[in-house]
C-alpha positions as CSV (number, residue, x, y, z in Angstrom):
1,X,112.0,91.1,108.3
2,X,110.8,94.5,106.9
3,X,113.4,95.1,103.8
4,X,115.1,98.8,104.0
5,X,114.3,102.0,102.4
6,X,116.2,102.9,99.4
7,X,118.1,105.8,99.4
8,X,116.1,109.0,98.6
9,X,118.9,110.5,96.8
10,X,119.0,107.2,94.1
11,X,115.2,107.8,93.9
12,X,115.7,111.3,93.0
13,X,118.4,111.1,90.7
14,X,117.1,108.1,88.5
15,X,113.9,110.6,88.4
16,X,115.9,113.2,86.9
17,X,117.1,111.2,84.1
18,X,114.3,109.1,83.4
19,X,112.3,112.6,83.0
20,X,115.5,113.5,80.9
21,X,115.2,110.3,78.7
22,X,111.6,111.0,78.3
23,X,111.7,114.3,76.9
24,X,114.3,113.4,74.4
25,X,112.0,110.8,72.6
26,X,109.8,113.9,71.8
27,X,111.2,114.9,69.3
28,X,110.3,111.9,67.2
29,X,107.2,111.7,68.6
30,X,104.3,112.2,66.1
31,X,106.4,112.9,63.6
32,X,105.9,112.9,60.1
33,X,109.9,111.2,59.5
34,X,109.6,108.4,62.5
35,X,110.9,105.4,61.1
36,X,109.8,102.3,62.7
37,X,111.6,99.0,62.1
38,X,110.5,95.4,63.2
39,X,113.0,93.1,65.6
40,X,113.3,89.8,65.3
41,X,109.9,89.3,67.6
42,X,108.3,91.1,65.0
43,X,107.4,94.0,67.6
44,X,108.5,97.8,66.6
45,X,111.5,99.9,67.6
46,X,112.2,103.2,66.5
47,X,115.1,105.5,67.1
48,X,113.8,107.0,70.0
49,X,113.6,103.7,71.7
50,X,117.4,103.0,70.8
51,X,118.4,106.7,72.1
52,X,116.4,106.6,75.5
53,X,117.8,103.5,76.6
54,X,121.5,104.4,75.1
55,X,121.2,107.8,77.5
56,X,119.9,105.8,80.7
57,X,122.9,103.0,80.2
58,X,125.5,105.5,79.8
59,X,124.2,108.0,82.8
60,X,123.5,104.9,85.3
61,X,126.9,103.2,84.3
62,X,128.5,106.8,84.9
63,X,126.2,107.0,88.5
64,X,126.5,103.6,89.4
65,X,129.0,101.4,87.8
66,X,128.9,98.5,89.7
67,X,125.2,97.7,88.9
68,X,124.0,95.5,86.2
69,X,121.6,96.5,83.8
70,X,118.5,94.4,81.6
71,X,116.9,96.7,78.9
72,X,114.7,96.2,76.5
73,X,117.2,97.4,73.0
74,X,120.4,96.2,74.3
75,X,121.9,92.8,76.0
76,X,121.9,92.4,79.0
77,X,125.0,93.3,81.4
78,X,125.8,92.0,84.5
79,X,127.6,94.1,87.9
80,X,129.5,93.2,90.8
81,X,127.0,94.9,93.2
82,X,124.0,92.4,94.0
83,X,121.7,95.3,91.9
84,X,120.3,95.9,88.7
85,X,118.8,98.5,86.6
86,X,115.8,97.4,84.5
87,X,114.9,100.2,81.5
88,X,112.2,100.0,79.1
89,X,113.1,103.1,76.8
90,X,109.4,103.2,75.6
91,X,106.7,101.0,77.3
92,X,104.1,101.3,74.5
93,X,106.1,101.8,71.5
94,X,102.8,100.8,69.2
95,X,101.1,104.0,70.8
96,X,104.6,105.8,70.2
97,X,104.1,105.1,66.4
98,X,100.6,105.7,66.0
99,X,101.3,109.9,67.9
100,X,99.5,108.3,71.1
101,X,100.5,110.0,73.7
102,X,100.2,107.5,76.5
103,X,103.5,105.7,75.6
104,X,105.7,106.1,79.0
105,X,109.4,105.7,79.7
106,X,109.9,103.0,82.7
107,X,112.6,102.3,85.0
108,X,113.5,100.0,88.1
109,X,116.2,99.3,90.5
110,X,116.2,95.5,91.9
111,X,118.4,94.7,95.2
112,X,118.6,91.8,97.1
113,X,115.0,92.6,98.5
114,X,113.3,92.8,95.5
115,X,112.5,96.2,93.3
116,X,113.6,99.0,95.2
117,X,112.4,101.7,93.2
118,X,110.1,102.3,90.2
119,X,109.4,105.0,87.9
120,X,106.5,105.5,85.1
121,X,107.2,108.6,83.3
122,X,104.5,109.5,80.5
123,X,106.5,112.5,79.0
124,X,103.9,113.3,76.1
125,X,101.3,113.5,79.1
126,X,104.1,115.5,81.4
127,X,103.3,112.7,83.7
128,X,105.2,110.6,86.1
129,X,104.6,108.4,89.1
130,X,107.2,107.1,90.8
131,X,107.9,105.4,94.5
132,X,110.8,104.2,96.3
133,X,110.7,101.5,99.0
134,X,109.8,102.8,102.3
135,X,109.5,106.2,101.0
136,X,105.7,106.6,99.4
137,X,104.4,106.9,96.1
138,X,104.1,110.2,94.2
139,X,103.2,112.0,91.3
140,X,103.1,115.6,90.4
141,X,99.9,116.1,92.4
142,X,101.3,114.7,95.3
143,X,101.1,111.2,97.7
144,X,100.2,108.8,95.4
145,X,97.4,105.6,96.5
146,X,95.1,103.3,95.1
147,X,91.2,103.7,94.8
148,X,88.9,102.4,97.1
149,X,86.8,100.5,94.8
150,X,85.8,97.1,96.6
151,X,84.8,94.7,93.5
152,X,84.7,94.2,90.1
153,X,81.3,95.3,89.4
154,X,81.9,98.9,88.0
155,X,85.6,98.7,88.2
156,X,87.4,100.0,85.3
157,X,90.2,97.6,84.5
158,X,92.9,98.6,82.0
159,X,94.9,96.5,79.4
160,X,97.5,97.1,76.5
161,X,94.8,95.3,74.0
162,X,92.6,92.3,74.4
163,X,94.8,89.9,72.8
164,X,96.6,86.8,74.8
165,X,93.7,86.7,77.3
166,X,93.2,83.7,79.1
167,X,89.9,81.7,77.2
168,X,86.9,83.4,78.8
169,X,88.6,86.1,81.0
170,X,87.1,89.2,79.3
171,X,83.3,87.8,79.2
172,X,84.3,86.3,82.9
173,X,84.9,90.0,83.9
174,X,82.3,91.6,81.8
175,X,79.8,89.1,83.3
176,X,81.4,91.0,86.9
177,X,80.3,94.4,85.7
178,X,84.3,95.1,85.4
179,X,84.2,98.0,82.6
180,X,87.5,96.9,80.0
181,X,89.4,99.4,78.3
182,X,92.9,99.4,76.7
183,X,95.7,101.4,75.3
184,X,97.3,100.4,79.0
185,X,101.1,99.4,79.0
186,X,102.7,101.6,82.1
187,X,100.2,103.9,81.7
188,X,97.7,101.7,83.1
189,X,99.8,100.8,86.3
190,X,99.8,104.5,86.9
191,X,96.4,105.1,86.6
192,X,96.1,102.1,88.8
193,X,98.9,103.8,91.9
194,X,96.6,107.2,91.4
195,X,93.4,105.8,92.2
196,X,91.6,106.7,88.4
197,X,91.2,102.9,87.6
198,X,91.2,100.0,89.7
199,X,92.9,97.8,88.1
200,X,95.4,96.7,85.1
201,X,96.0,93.1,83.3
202,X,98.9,92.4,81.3
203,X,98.6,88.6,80.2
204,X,101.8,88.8,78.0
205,X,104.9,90.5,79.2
206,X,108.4,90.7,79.5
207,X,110.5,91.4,82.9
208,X,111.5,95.0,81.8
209,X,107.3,95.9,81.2
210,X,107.0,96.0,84.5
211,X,110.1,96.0,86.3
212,X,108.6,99.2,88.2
213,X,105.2,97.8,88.8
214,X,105.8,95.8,92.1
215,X,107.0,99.1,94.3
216,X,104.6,101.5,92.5
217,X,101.5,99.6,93.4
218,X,102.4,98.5,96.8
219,X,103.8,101.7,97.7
220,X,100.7,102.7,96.7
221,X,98.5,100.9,98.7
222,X,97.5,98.3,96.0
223,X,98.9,94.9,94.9
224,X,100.8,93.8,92.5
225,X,101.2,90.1,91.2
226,X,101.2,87.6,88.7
227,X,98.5,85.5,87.5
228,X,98.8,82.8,90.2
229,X,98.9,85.6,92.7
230,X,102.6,85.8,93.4
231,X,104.8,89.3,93.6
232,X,107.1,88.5,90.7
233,X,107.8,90.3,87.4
234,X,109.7,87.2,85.6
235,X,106.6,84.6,85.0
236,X,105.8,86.6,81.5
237,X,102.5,88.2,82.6
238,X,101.5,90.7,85.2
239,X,98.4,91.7,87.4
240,X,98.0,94.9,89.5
241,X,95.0,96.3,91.6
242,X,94.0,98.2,94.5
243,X,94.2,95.4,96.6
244,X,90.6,94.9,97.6
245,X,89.4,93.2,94.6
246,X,92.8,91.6,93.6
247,X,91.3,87.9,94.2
248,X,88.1,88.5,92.6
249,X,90.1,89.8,89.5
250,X,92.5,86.8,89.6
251,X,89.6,84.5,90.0
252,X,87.4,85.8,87.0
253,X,90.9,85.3,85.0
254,X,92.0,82.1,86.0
255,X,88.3,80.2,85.9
């Protein structure tokens, strides 16, 4: 049974305030009094990551208050509705610190049926993909889909960094022809939904790094999965692709 369309209006307005979110970390972006702290992971967080969730928790509690909510700064809260919200403030907060300007703000909305919407805003870039289930992918230049690219040899695949890589996966793919290159995090699942690359590996990630992924891709055209090839964003890594050389790519990581 073919799970329903979301509701364009919730597309729309979680748009609005994830663009909203975005341009508010700005104004700590590359600059010279950004103070980064380390969490108990060891990972940064800076004030702007603490102020974009903060707005998106407070605007989607005030929108829809009956819906839980998993972020990235803040614990976890639980609603009465069957949905949650699922914010990472700033997807790439290493590239944040370092003036990078492919950091992006993500957000997702889970149902019953699985993620029902999914934004990738890149606000330093004035970027943003987004789809909704049923209803498309899109950017700012329009329908949104995956390349055509039909294997690994010349496919450019995108990853936040080379670390956490299964043993032999990068040579594996290099041996392919795949061309590597990094500085992903959300931005290389958009690149990935607008047809520029063909594919993205994250070997190590949490749930809210790509909460959005699943609808993106597949609204896309593409496919999203994890490393044993199933659609989930809880087994702590994640795989996305244009579809037609999805098992190749899993295969060359896996070997």
């Amino acid at each position: 049974m073919t799970a329903p369309a979301i509701d364009q209006a919730t597309l729309d307005h979680a748009l609005a305030l994830v663009r909203e979110a975005g341009d508010r970390t700005l104004q700590w972006f590359q600059s010279a009094t950004l103070e980064v702290t380390r969490k108990h992971d060891g990972t940064p967080v800076t004030a702007a990551d603490r102020d974009a969730e903060r707005f998106l928790r407070e605007h989607l509690l005030d929108a829809f208050p009956d819906d839980g909510v998993l972020g990235e700064e803040e614990a976890p809260t639980t609603g009465t509705s069957g949905r949650r919200w699922i914010i990472d403030p700033i997807d790439g907060t290493k590239a944040f610190t370092c003036g990078v300007p492919l950091y992006s703000n993500l957000l997702a909305l889970e149902d019953e049926h699985g993620i029902a919407l999914g934004i990738v805003n890149l606000p330093a870039l004035g970027e943003a993909v987004w789809a909704g289930r049923g209803l498309g992918c899109w950017s700012e230049r329009g329908p949104a889909t995956v390349s055509e690219h039909a294997t690994l040899e010349g496919a450019y695949v995108m990853a936040s960094s080379l670390s956490h890589w299964p043993p032999g996966a990068i040579g594996r793919l290099e041996s392919k022809g795949a061309i590597l290159r990094t500085w992903g995090d959300g931005y290389g699942y958009a690149l990935v939904a607008t047809g520029r690359v063909a594919a993205m590996v994250d070997p190590v990630v949490a749930t809210y790094d790509i909460g959005p992924m699943p609808v993106i891709i597949r609204e896309a055209g593409g496919r999203f999965s994890d490393l044993d090839g199933v659609d989930s964003i809880e087994s702590g890594n994640g795989v996305a692709s244009n579809g037609h050389l999805h098992d190749e790519l899993l295969a060359a990581l896996r070997a």
